[in-house]
C-alpha positions, -999 to +999 in steps of 0.1 A: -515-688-138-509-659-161-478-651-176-469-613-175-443-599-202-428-566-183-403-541-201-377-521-198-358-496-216-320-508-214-312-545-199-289-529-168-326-513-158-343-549-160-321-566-144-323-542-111-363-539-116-363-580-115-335-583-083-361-561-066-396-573-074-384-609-069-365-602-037-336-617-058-350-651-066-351-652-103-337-667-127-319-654-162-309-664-192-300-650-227-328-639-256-319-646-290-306-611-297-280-619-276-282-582-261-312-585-240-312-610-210-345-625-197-349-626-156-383-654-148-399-656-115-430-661-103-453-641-078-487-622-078-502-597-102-536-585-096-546-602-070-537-632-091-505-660-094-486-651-121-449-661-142-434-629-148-410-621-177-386-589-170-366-582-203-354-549-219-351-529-254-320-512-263-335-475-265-356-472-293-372-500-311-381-482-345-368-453-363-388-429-392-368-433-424-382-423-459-388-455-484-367-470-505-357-448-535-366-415-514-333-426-493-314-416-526-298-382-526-293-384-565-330-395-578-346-377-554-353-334-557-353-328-517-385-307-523-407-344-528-394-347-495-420-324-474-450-340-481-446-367-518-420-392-499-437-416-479-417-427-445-420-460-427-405-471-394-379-494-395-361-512-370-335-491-352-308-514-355-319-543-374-283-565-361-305-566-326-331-581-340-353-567-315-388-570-329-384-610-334-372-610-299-399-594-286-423-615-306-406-650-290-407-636-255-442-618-259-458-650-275-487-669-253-486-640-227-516-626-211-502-591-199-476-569-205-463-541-180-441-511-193-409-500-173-399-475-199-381-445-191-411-421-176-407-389-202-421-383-238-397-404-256-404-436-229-438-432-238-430-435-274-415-467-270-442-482-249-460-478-282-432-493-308-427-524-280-471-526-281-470-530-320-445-559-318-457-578-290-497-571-287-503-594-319-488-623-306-498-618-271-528-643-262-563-623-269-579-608-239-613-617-228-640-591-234-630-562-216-604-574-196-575-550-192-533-563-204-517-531-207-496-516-178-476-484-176-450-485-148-439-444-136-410-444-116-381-422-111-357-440-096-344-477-089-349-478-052-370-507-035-391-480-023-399-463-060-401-495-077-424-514-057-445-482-060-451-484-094-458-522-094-487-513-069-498-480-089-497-490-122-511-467-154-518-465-191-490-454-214-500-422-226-508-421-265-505-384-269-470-380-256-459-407-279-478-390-310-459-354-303-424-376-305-438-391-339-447-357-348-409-341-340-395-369-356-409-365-387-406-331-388-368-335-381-362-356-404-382-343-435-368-310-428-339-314-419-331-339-449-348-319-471-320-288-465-292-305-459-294-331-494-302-296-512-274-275-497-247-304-492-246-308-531-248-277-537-222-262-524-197-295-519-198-296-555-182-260-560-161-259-531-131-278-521-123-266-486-155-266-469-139-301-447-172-310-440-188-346-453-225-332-449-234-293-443-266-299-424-296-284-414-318-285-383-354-269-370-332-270-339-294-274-346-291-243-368-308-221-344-283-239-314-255-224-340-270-190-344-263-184-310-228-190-312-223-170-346-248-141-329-222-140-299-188-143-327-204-112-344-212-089-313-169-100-311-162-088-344-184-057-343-171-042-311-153-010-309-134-006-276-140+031-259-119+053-236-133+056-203-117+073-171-125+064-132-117+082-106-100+063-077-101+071-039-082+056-012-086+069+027-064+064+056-086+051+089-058+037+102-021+039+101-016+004+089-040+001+062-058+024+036-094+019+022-100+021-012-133+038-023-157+034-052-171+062-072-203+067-070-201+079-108-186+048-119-168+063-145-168+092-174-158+087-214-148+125-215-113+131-203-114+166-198-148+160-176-125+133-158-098+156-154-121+185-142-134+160-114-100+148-101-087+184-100-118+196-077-112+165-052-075+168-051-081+203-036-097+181-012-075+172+019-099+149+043-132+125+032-163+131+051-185+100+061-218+108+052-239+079+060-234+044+077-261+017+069-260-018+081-283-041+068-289-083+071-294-100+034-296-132+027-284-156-004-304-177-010-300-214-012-306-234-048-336-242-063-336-283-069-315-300-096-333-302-130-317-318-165-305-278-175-290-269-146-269-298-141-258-293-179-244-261-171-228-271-139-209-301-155-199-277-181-187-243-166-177-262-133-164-300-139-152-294-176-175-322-190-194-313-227-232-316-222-232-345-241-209-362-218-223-350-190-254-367-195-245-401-207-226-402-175-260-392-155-279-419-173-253-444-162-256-433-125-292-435-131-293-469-141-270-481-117-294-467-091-272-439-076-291-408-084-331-405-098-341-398-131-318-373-146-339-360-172-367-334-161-377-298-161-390-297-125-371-279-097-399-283-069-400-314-048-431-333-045-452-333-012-448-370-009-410-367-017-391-388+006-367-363+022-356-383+051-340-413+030-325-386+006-308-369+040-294-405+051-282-412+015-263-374+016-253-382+053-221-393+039-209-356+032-224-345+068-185-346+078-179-315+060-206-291+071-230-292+097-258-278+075-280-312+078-288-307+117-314-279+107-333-300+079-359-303+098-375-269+086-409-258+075-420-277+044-427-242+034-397-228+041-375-250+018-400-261-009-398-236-037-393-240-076-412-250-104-435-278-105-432-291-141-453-318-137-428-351-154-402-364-129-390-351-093-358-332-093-322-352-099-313-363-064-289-389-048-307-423-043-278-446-031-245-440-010-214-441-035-176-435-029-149-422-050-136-461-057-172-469-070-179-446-093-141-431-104-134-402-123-160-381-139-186-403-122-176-395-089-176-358-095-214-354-113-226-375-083-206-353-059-222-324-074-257-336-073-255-349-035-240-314-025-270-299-043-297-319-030-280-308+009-277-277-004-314-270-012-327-286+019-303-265+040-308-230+050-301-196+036-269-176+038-270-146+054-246-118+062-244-084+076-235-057+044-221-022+060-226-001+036-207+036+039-208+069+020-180+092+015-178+132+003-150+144-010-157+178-019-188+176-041-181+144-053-195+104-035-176+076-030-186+044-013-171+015-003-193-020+013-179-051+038-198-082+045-197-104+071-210-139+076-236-144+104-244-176+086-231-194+063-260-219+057-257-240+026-223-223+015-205-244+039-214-278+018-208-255-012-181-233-002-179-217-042-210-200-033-196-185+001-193-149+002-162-133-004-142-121+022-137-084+021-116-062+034-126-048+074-146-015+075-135+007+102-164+019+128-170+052+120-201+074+123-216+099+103-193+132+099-160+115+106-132+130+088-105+102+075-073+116+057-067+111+018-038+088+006-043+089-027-068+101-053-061+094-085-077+091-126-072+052-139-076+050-180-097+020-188-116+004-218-144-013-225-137-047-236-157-072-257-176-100-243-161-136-249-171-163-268-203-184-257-198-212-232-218-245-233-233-231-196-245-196-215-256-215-248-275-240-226-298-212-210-304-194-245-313-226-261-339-230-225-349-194-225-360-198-260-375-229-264-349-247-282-350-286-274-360-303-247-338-313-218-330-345-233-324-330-267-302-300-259-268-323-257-275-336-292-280-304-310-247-289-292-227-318-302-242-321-335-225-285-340-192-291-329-192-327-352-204-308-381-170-286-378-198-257-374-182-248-339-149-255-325-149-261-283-122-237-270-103-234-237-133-232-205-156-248-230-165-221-249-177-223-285-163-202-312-178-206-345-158-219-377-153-199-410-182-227-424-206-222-398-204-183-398-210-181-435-239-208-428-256-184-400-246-153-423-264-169-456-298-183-435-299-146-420-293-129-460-319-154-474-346-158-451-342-150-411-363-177-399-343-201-407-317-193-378-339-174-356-350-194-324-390-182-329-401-206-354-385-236-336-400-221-304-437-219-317-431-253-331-421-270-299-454-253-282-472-271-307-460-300-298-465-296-263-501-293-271-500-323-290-487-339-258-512-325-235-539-337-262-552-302-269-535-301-304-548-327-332-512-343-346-524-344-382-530-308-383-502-299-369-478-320-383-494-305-422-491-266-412-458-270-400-443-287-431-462-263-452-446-233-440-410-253-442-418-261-476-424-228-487-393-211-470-376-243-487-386-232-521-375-197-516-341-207-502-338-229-533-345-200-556-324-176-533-291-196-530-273-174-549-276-151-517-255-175-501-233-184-524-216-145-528-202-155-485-190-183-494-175-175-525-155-152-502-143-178-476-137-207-497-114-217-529-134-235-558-131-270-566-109-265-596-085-242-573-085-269-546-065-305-539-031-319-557-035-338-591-037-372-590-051-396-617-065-393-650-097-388-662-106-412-685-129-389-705-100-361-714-072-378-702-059-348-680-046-352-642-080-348-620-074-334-582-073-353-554-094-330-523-084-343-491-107-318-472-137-340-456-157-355-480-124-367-500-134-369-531-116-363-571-123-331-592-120-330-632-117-293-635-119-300-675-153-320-677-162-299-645-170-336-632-162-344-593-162-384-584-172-395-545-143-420-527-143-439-501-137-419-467-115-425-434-089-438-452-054-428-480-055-422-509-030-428-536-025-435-571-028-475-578+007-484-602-009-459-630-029-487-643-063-482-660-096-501-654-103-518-690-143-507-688-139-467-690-097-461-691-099-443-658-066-446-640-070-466-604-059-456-570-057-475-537-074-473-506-061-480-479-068-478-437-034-481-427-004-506-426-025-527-399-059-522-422-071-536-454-068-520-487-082-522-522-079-505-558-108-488-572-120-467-602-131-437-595-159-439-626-173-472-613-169-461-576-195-439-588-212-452-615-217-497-609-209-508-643-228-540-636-262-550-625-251-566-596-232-537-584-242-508-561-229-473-558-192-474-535-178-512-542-144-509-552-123-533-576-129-559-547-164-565-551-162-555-590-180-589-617-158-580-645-146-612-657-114-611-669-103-576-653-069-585-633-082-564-603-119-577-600-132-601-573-137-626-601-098-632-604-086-623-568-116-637-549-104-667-531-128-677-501-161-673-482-154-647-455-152-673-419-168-646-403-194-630-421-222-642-444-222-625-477-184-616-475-156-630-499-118-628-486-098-611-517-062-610-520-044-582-516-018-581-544-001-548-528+005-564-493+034-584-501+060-593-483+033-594-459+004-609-482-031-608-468-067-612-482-092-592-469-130-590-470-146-575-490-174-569-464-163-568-432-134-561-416-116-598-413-078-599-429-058-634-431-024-630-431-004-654-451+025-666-467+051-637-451+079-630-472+069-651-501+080-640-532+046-638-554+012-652-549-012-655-569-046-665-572-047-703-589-077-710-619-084-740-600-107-750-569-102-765-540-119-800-541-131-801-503-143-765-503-145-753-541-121-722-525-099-710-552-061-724-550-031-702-541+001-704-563+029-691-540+068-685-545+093-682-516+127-669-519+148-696-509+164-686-482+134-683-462+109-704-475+089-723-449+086-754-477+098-783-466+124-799-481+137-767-492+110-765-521+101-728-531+067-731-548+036-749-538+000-747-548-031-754-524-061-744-509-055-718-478-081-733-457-072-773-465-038-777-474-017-791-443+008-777-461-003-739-455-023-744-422+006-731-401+012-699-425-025-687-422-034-657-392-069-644-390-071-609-373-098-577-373-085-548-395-077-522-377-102-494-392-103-455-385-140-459-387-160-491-391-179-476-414-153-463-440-174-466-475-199-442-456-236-453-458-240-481-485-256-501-459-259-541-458-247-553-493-260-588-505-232-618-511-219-613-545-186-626-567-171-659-554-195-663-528-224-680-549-234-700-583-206-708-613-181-679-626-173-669-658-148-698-671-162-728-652-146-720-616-166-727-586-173-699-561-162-712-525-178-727-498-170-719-463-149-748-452-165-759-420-137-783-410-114-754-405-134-734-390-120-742-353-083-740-365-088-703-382-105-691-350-073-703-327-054-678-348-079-651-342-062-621-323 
């Protein structure tokens, strides 16, 4: 029997593929990741009996990322990056684990079927999950085939089986253009954004951005907006006159007539025409013509169109929009939502797509003429990836909620829509003299309505009745009058109008287009106004302003555009990778070289629109080189500024900032401040010199006085370290000697605070260990009136973890953070201070006390 090892790209998409190919007998059960389930059953595979193991990835297995010392932004120049820094691929979230779990569930099989999402990027993870599994998959036998590529669009019996009984290669090509746009991206875009993030962060203090980034596709996404923001700024409103008719058919009612002219910016040429018609007493029909047109229905749902929908019709952002898409996808309500295709296939099944919709038939009665020509209603463009974004199961409002309901809404009335027939309507068109000048005025009316009834915001408008008249018909004048207008400016861009630039010119891809336009309003670049529509800020206008002074390229959307054809190629296996992947980052390396020698180009806007760093922030705390206040800049990336030595030190982000009782660290005479989350957070002193600058070997860039070796320093983890972290493995819990009365030790990893000892008078961290646990002992004094003692004692000295004595004063809780991440990007640090080997003075670092585990978790809130 063979054992088959068949995945899928997110565990909700396994666990539906496994219900269906096993008719529901299967069984499941955790992998060691603890985020991917495994569903077993057995059944047939080529002809063959087979044990079949369905399991999942979380997205992307890998991710490109430069080399160890390249990933510095201070010993690196960001020219090395384009072609000297080597890259590697790591894991994408190495907490998942997710190339050892692989391994254990790939190990001793004899095939392996891919159920990856069917576009570019899918295919690139066919190839990351191939390189961990295929070495410790059991050797084929001669020529013997183990690779299977699953394409599907949907999770419907139907689709699914399908693919099982049609199953491909994974497709080498499209994964090598994804390696190639990655590592374009990211040497690029790394390249600019290291160079012009310290550039200009270290003379400005308002910028409130933590990284001023570049992208091959981003910054083009934002030249858009700031191309739109200037037309704004630029326009110059003009005069213009109309002249207005209105005719009396009837007694009750006047028409109102259009000028054939439109309108005139001269007002004595205005005036001249409404004196000659005034003359006028009676409007001559000239002309009556009738004539049938038709509206036509929608083309099929691709990714772009439904981006714009959600955004100019159902308020969501693009990025929103399409994680909300995905999720009906993977639930199995609507197909694939990601493709460039607006033609249905010829074996599309339109009948179980018309029962799905059948469940909005109560509103129209457009589904009784589906039966139509398959020529008649299949138009579009035939892209060639996935059929277009249709409903694949029956949903109501209490299933899906919210903005679920109404994206699936949408896409059901769509998929009627464009199965249903054209509107059509009768458009009376007639001309009017008065004197020598034409006026005309139009009426529709609806012979039928077609697909406007099951989407009635595409219905046309009602206008006002025509009267039946014929040619030479005389109607009396009510009014005729000159109306003084002006030309206004157009608005700001929305997400709807930015998503068909960024389409029309080749900006993205489908999947790609929601990133780069939330990218830009993360960035602070763009702001998202009322209607969704994005008006550039004062940084990203000077950005788009300074590309366009320096080199236009930069911003223009033809560069990217021939780029992504390139790609295409690569994809279609016309274009080799290598050479295309070493032309492109030669020309970026060359406009990179000129934008480094032409910053100064730049730097004249944003001299204008932003205050130095000396001009910027509140003092705060000494230097300890000169001794004079340095500036605290709370704009985003916080940071201190020593206007005298010119020097600017990095703190830690997401977080207060204040000055720390004006003590001084004893290594550089720098004065400390305190960090802090919040009241329910953790907080710790640092120095801003060693923040920057690790004083000790074992010390890396960001660790504050909490994970700090000195010795003897009073602030240091060596004489407030108290404990292993229970949660964590390289963590040690630190007292916090600004909490009282509510005392605390924190962390110094993770986010895990033990409250302790409330309202005690001091505590302090005892010389001596704790015999069971080598933790450091806690000296603690209550005031007497509300010591928790007994026997009305006030002092008492124990170990947190052992002491019976302190085991009911101890709470274990999660620090409520602003961001998990608040040092910002030191990564994984190894354990360090109490947590291993003999400190300085004969103390013993801690051991995590096993025994007391259970009782600290049964405080956990």
């Amino acid at each position: 029997m063979k054992t088959v090892l068949m995945v899928a790209e997110k565990p909700s998409l396994a666990q539906s593929i496994a219900k269906i190919l096993s008719r529901g007998s299967m069984s499941s059960r955790k992998g060691l990741n603890g985020a991917c389930s495994v569903h077993e059953y057995t059944g047939s595979f080529i002809g063959q009996s087979a044990h079949f193991k369905m399991t999942s990835v979380c997205g992307h297995v890998m991710t490109l990322d430069f080399i160890g010392k390249y990933n510095s932004w201070d010993k690196v120049d960001p020219a090395e990056l384009f072609s000297k820094a080597p890259t590697e691929k790591k894991e994408a979230n190495p907490k998942l684990t997710m190339v050892k779990f692989l391994q254990v569930e790939g190990r001793g099989c004899d095939c392996i079927v891919l159920w990856l999402d069917c576009d570019k990027e899918g295919e690139n993870i066919c190839f990351e999950v191939l390189d961990a599994v295929l070495p410790v998959m059991n050797k084929p036998r001669s020529t013997e085939r183990t690779i299977y590529r699953a394409k599907f669009s949907s999770i419907t019996d139907t689709d699914i089986c399908n693919a099982m009984n049609h199953l491909g290669e994974p497709n080498r090509n499209e994964a090598l253009s994804v390696d190639a746009r990655q590592e374009l991206d990211l040497r690029i875009g790394c390249a600019f954004t290291r160079f012009q993030t310290k550039y200009f962060q270290g003379k400005y203090g308002n910028l409130d951005s933590s990284l001023i980034s570049f992208g091959p596709c981003q910054t083009p996404t934002l030249g858009f907006c700031v191309e739109r923001h200037d037309k704004i700024q630029s326009f110059k409103p003009e005069t213009y006159w109309v002249l207005q008719a209105k005719v009396n058919p009837e007694k009750e009612s006047s028409l109102t007539l259009d000028w054939d002219r439109v309108r005139v910016f001269d007002r004595e040429i205005a005036q001249m025409f409404l004196n000659i018609t005034k003359m006028v007493k009676e409007a001559k029909v000239e002309s009556v013509s009738k004539k049938e047109k038709v509206k036509q229905r929608p083309l099929a749902l691709n990714t772009v169109e439904m981006l714009r929908v959600a955004s100019a019709a159902l308020g969501m952002g693009p990025q929103h929009a399409m994680q909300i898409a995905e999720r009906l996808y993977t639930q199995g309500y609507i197909s694939y939502p990601r493709t460039e295709t607006t033609h249905y296939p010829e074996n599309f099944d339109l009948k179980g797509s018309i029962k799905v919709s059948s469940t909005f038939s109560s509103h129209s009665n457009t589904l009784k003429n589906w039966e139509m020509s398959w020529l008649n209603w299949q138009k579009g463009h035939d892209a060639g990836d996935h059929p277009p974004i249709t409903p694949m199961r029956a949903a109501t409002e209490a299933e899906l909620g919210g903005d679920g309901w109404r994206l699936y809404e949408y896409i059901t009335r769509h998929f009627i829509a464009t199965v249903s027939a054209d509107c059509k309507y009768l458009q009376t068109t007639i001309s009017f003299s008065i004197g020598p000048e034409r006026f005309t005025c139009i009426g529709k009316v609806v012979t039928s309505p077609g697909f406007t009834e099951i989407m009635p915001w595409h219905s046309i408008p009602l206008e006002e009745s025509l009267p039946h008249c014929e040619k030479g018909d005389l109607f009396p004048i009510d009014e005729i009058k000159l109306l003084e207008k002006q030309t206004s400016p157009p608005d700001y861009l929305t997400e709807a109008e930015l998503i068909t630039l960024m389409e029309k010119h080749g900006i993205g891809t489908d999947a790609s287009i929601p990133v780069h336009i939330n990218n830009i309003c993360q960035r602070n670049y763009v702001t998202v106004e009322s209607g969704r529509r994005l008006k550039p800020t004062n940084l990203g206008i000077v950005l788009v302003h300074g590309y366009y002074k320096i080199d236009a390229e930069l911003v223009l959307p033809t560069i990217r555009s021939a780029v992504e054809k390139q790609l295409n190629l690569i994809a279609l296996g016309k274009a080799n990778y290598h050479q295309v992947l070493e032309h492109t980052l030669d020309i970026f390396k060359r406009k990179f070289h000129y934008f480094v020698d032409s910053i100064a180009g730049m730097d004249e806007l944003m001299e204008v629109s932003f205050s130095p760093l000396a001009a910027t922030g509140k003092p705060l705390s000494r230097c300890g080189k000169c001794h004079r206040f340095m500036k605290y800049i709370q704009a985003k990336p916080s940071r201190l500024h020593c206007s005298h030595c010119d020097d600017t030190y990095s703190l830690p982000q997401n977080g207060t900032i204040k000055l720390y009782k004006e003590l001084r660290c004893p290594l550089d005479d720098f004065e400390l401040v305190l960090w802090s989350s919040g009241s329910r957070g953790k907080s710790y002193p640092l120095c801003p010199y060693c923040y920057n600058h690790p004083p000790f070997r074992d010390m890396k860039k960001g660790m504050g006085c909490n994970e700090c070796t000195h010795p003897t320093c009073q602030h240091s983890l060596s004489m407030l370290g108290i404990g292993q972290c229970v949660e964590c493995e390289n963590g040690v819990l630190v007292l916090d000697s600004t909490s009282g009365p509510k005392w605390k030790m924190a962390c110094n990893k993770c986010n895990v605070i033990v409250h302790f000892f409330e309202n005690a008078h001091k505590v302090r961290v005892s010389p001596e260990t704790c015999d069971l646990c080598d933790a450091a002992l806690v000296d603690v004094d209550f005031n007497k009136a509300k010591s928790p003692l007994p026997g009305d004692e006030t002092q008492h000295s124990g170990c947190v973890f052992c002491d019976p004595v302190f085991q009911d004063l101890v709470e274990l809780k999660h620090a409520a953070m602003r961001h998990p991440m608040h040092r910002g990007g030191q990564g994984k640090r190894q354990g360090r201070g109490r947590g291993k080997g003999r400190r300085p003075g004969g103390r013993l670092n801690p051991k995590k006390p096993k025994d007391k585990m259970a009782a600290l978790a049964a405080y956990f809130v």
